[in-house]
TIMI-2910 file (N, C-alpha, C, CB; in pm, 1 decimal, decimal comma, always signed):
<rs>
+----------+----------+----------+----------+----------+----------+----------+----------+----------+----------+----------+----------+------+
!      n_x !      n_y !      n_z !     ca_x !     ca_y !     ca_z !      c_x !      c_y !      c_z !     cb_x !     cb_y !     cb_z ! resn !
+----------+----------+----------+----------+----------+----------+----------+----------+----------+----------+----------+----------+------+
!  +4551,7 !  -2038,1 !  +2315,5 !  +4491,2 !  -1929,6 !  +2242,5 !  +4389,5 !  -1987,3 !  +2144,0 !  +4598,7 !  -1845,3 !  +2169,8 !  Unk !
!  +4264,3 !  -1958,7 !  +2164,2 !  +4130,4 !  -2009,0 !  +2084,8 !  +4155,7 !  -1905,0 !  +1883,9 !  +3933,6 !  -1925,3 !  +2222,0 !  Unk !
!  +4141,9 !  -1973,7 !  +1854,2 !  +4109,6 !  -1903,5 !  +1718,1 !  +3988,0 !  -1857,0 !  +1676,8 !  +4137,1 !  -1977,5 !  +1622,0 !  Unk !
!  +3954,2 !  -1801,9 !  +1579,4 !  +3857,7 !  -1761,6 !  +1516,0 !  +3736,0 !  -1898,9 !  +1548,0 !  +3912,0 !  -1727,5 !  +1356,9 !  Unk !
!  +3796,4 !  -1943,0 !  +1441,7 !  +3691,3 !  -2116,0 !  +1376,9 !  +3649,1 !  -2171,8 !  +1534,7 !  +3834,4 !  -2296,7 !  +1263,1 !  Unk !
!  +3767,8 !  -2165,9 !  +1633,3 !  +3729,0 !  -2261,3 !  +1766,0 !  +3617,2 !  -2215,7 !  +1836,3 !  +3841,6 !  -2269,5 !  +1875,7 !  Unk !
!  +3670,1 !  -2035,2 !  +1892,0 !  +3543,5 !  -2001,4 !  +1907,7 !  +3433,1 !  -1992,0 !  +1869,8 !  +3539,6 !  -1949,3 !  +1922,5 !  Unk !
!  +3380,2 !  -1976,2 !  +1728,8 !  +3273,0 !  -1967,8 !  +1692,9 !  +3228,0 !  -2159,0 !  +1678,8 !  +3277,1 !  -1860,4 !  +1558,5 !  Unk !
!  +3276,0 !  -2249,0 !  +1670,7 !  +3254,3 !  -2384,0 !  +1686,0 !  +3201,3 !  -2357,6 !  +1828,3 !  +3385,0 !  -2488,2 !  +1662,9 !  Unk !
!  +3279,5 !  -2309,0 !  +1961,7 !  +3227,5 !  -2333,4 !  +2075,8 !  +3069,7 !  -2293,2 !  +2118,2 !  +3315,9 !  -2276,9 !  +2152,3 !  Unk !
!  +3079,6 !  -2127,5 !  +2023,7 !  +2963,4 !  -2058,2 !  +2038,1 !  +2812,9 !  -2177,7 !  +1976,7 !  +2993,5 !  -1900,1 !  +1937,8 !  Unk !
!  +2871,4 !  -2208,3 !  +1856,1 !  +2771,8 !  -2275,4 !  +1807,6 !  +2738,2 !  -2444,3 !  +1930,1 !  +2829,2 !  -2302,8 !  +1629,0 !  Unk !
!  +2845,2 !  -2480,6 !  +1955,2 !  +2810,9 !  -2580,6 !  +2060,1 !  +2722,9 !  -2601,8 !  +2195,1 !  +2904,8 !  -2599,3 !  +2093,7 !  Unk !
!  +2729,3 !  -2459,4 !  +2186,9 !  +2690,4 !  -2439,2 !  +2360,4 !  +2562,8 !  -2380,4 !  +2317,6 !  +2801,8 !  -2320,8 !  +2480,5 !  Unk !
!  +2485,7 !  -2288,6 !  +2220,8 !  +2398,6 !  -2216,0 !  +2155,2 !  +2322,2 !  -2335,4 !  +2081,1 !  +2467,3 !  -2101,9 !  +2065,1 !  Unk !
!  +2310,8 !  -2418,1 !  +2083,4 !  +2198,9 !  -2487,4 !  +1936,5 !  +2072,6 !  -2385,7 !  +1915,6 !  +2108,1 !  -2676,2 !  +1981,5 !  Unk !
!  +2032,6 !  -2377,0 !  +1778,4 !  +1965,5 !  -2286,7 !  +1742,7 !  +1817,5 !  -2404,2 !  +1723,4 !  +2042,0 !  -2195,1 !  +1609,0 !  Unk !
!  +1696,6 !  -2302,8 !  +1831,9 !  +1572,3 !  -2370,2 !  +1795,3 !  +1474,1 !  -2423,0 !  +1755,9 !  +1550,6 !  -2372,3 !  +1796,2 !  Unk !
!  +1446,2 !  -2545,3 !  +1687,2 !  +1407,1 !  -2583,5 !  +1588,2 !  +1228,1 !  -2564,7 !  +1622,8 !  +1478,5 !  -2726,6 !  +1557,4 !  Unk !
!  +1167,3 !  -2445,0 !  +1483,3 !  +1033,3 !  -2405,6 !  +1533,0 !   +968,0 !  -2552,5 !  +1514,5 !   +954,1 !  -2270,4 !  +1441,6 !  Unk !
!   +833,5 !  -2614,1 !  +1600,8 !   +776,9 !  -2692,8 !  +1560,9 !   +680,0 !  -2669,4 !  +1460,0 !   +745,4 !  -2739,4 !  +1645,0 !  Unk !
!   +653,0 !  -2744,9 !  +1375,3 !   +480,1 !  -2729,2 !  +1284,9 !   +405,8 !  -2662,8 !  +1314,2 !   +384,5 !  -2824,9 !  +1277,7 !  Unk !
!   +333,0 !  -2570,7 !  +1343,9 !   +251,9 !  -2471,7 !  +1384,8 !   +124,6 !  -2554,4 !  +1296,0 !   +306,1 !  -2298,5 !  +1343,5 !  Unk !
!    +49,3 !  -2538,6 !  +1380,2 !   -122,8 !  -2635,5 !  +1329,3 !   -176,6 !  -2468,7 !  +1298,1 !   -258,5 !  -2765,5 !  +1514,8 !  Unk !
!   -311,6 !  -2540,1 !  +1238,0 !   -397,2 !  -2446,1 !  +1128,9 !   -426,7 !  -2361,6 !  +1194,1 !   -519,4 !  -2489,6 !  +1057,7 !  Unk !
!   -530,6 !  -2376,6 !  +1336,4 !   -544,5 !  -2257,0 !  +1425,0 !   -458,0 !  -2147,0 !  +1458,6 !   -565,9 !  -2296,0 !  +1526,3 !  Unk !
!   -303,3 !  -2197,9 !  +1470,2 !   -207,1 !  -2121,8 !  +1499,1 !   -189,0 !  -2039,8 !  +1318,3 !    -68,3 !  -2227,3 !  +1575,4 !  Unk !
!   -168,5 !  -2081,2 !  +1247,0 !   -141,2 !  -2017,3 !  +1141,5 !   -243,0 !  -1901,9 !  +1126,2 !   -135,9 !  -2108,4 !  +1033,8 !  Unk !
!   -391,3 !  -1977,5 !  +1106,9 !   -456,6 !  -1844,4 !  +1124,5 !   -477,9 !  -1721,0 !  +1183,6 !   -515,3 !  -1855,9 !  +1133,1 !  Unk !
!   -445,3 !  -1740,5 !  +1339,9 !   -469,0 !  -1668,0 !  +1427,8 !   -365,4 !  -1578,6 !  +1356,2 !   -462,4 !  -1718,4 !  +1572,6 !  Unk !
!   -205,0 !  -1593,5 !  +1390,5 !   -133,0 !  -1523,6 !  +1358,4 !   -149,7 !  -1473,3 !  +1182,9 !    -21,0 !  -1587,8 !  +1407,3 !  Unk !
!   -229,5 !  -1488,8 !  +1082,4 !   -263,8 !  -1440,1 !   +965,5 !   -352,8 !  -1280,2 !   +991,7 !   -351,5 !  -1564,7 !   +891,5 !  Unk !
!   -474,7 !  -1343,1 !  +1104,0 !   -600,1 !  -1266,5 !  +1174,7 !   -522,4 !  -1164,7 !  +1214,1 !   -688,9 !  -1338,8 !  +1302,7 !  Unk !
!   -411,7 !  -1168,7 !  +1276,0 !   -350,1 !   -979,2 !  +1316,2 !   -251,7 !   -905,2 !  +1258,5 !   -287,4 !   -955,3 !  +1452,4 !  Unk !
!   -215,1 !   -991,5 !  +1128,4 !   -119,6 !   -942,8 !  +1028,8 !   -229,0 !   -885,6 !   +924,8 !    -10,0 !  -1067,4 !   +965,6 !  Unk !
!   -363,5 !   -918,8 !   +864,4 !   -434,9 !   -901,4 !   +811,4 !   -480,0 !   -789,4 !   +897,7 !   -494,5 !  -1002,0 !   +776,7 !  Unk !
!   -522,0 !   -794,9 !  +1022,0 !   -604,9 !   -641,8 !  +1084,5 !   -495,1 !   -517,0 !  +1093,6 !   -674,0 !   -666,7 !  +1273,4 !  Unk !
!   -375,9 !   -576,7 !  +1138,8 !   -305,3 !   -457,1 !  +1128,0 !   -258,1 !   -374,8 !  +1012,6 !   -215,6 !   -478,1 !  +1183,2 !  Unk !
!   -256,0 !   -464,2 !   +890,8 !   -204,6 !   -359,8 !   +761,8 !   -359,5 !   -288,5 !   +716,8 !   -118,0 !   -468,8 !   +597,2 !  Unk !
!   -494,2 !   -385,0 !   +713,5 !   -592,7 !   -331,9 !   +676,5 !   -666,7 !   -177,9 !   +775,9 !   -672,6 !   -458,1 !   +667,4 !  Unk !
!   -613,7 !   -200,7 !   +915,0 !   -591,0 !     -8,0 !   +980,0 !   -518,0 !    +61,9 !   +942,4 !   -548,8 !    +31,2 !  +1109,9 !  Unk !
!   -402,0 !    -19,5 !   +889,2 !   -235,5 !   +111,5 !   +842,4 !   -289,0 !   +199,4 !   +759,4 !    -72,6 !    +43,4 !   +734,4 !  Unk !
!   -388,2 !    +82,6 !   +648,2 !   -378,7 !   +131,7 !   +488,9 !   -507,7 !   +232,4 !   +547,6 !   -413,9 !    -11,3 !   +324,1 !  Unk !
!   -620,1 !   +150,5 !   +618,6 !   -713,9 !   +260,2 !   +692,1 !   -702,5 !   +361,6 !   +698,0 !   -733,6 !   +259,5 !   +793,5 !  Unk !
!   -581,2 !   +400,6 !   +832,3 !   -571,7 !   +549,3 !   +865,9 !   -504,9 !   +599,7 !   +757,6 !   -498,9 !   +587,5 !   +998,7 !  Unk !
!   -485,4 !   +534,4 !   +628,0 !   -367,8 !   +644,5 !   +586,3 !   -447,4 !   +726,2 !   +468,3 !   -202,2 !   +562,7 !   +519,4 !  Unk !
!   -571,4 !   +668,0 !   +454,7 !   -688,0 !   +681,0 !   +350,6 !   -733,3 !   +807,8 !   +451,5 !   -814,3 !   +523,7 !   +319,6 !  Unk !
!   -776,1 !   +766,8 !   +556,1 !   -853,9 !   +899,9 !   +603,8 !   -751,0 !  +1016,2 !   +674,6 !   -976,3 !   +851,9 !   +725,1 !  Unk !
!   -633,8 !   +997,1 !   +658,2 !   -536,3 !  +1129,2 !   +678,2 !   -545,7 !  +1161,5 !   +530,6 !   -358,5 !  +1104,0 !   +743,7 !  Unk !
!   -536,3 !  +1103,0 !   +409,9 !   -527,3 !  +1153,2 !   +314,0 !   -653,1 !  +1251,3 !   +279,2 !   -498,8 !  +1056,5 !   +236,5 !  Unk !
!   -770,7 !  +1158,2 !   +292,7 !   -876,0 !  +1229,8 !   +257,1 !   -898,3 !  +1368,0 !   +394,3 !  -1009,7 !  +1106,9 !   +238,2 !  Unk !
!   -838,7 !  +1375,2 !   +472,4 !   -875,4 !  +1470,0 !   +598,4 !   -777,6 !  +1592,1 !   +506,5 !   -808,6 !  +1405,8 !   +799,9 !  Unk !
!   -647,2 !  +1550,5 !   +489,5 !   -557,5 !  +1679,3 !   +420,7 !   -600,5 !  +1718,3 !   +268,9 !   -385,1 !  +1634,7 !   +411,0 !  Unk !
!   -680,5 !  +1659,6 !   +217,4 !   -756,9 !  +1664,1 !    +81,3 !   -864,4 !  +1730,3 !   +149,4 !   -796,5 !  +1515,3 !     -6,1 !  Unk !
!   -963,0 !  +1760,3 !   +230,7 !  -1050,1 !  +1855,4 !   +250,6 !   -989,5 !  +1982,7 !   +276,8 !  -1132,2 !  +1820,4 !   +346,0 !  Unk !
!   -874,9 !  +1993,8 !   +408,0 !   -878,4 !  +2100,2 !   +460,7 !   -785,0 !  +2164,6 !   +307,8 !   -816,3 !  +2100,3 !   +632,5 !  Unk !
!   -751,0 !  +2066,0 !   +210,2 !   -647,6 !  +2193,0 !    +98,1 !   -764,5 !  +2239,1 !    -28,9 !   -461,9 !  +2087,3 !    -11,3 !  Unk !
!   -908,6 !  +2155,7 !     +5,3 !   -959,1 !  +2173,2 !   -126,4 !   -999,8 !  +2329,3 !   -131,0 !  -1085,0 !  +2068,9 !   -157,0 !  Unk !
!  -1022,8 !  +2403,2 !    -23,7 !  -1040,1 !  +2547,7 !    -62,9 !  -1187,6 !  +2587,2 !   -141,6 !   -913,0 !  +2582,7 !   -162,9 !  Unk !
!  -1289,2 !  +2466,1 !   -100,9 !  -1405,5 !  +2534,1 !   -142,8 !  -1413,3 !  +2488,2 !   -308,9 !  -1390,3 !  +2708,3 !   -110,9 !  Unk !
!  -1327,2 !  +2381,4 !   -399,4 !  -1347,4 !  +2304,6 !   -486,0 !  -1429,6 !  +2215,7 !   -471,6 !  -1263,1 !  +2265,8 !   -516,7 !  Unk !
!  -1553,0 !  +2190,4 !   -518,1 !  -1642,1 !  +2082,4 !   -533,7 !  -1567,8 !  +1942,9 !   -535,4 !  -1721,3 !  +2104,1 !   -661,0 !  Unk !
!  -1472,3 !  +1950,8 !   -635,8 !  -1467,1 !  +1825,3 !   -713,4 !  -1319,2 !  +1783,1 !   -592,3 !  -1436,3 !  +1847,4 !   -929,9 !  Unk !
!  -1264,1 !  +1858,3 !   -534,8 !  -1163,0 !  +1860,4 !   -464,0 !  -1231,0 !  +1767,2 !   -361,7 !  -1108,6 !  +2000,3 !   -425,0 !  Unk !
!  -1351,5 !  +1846,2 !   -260,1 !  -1433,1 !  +1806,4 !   -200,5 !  -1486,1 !  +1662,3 !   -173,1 !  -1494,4 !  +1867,0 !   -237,7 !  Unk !
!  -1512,4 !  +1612,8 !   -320,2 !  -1572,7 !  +1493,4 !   -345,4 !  -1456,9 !  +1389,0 !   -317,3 !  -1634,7 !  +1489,1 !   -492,1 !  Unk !
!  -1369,4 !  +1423,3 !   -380,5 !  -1242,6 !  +1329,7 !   -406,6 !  -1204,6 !  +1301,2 !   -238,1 !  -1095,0 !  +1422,3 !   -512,2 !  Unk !
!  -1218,5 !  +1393,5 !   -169,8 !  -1163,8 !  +1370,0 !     +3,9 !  -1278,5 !  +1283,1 !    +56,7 !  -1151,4 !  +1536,6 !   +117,4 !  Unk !
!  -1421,5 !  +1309,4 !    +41,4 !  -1528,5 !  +1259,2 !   +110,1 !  -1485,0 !  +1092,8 !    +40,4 !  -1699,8 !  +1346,7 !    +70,4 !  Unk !
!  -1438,4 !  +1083,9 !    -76,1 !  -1402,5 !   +938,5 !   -126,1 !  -1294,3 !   +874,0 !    -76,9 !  -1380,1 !   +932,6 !   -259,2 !  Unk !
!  -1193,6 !   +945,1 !     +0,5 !  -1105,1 !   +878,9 !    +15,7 !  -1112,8 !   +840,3 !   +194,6 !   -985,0 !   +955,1 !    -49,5 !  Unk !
!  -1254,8 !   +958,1 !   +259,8 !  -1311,9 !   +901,4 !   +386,8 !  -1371,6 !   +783,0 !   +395,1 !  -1396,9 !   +974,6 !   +434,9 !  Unk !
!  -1467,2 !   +793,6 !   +277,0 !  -1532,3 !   +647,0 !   +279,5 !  -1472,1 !   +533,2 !   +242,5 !  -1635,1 !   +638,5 !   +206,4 !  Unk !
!  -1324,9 !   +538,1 !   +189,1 !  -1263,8 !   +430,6 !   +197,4 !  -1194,1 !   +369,2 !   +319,6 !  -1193,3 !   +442,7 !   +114,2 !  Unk !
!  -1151,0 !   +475,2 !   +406,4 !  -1118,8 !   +463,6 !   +485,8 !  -1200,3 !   +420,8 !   +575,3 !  -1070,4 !   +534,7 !   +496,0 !  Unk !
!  -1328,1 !   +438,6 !   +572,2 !  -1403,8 !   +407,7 !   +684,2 !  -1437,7 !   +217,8 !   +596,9 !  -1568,3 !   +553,4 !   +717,5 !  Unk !
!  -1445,7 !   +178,4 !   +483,1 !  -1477,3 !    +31,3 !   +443,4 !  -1361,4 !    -54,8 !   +490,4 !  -1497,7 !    +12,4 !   +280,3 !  Unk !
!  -1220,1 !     +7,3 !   +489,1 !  -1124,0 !    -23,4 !   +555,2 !  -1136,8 !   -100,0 !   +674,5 !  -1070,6 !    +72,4 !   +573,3 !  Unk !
!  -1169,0 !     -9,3 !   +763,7 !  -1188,6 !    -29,9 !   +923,5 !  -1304,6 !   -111,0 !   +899,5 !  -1215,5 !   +113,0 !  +1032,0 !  Unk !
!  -1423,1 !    -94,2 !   +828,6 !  -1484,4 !   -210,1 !   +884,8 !  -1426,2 !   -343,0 !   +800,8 !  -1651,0 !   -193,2 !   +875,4 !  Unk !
!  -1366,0 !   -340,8 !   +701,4 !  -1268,5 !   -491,6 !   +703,6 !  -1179,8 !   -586,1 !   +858,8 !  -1125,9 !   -439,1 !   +596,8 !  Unk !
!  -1088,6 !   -467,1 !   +875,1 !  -1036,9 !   -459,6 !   +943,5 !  -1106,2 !   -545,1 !  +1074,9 !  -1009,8 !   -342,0 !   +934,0 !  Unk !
!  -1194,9 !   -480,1 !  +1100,3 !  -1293,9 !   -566,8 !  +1217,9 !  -1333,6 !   -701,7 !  +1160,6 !  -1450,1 !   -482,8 !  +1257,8 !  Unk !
!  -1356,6 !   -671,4 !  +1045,4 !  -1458,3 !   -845,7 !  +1028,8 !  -1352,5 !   -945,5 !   +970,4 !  -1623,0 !   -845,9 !   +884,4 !  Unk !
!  -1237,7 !   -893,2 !   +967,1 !  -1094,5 !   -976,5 !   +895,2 !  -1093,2 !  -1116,2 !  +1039,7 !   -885,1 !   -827,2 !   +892,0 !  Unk !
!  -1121,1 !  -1099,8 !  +1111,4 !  -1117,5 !  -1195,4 !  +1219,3 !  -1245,4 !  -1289,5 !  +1200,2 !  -1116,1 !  -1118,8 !  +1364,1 !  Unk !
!  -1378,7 !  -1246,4 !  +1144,5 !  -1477,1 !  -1322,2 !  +1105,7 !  -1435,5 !  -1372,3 !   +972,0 !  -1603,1 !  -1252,2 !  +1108,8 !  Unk !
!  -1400,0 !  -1381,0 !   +886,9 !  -1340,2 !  -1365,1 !   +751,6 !  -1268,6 !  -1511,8 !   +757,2 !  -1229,9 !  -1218,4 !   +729,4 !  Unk !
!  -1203,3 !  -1524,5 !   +853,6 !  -1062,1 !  -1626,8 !   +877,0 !  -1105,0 !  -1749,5 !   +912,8 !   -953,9 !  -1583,2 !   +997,4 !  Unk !
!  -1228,4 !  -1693,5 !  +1051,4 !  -1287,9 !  -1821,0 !  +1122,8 !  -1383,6 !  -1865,2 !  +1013,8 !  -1369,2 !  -1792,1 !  +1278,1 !  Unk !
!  -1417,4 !  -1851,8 !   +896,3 !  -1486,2 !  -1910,8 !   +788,7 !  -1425,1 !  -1996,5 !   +714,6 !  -1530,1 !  -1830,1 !   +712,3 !  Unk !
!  -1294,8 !  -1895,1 !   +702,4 !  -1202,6 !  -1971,1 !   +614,5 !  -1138,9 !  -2079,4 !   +695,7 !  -1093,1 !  -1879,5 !   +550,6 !  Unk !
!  -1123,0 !  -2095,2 !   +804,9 !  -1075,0 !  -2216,5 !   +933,3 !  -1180,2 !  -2309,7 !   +883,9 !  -1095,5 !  -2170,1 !  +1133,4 !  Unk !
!  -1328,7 !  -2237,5 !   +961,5 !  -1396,1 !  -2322,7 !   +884,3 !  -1433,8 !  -2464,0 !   +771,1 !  -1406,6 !  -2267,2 !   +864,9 !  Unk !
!  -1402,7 !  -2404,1 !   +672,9 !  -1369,0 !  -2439,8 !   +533,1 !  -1301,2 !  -2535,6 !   +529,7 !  -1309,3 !  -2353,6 !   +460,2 !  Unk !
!  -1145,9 !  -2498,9 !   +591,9 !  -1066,0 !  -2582,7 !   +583,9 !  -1050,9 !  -2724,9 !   +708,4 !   -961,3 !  -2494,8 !   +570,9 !  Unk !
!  -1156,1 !  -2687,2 !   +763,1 !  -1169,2 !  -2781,5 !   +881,7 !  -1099,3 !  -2779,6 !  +1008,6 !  -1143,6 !  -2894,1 !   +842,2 !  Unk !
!  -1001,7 !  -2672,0 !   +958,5 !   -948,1 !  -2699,2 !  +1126,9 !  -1040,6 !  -2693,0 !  +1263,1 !   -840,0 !  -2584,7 !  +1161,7 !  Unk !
+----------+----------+----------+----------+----------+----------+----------+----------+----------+----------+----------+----------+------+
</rs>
């Protein structure tokens, strides 16, 4: 009859857990390049749903109005981050020589 401790000794024996290698600069960046594009669309779309439900509630308020058209055009500087966040990186690779 195996005990607790044996089995989980066996589990761990037969399982070794994978040791990641060094990941070089290219690799770091790359994977930076789509963690950076993907939150800079999140925050994107969430600017121009905001500013889209800020028009359709402003009801013909000017200043309501303005405040949505501002929170489009953020949304739209967003997205173009978003795109050039991949030019952005290869500068900064650049830089750093990799």
């Amino acid at each position: 009859m195996h005990t607790t401790f044996s089995v989980l000794s066996d589990l761990a024996a037969a399982a070794p857990l994978p040791i990641a290698a060094p990941k070089s600069i290219n690799q770091v960046i790359a994977s930076i390049t789509g963690w950076v594009m993907g939150i800079i669309a999140l925050v994107a779309t969430m600017f121009l749903v905001i500013g889209g439900l800020r028009y359709m509630a402003a009801g013909g308020d000017p200043a309501q109005v303005e405040q949505a058209k501002g929170n489009v055009k953020s949304a739209l500087v967003g997205y173009a981050l978003a795109v050039l966040a991949p030019v952005i990186l290869q500068v900064l690779q650049g830089i750093l020589g990799g």
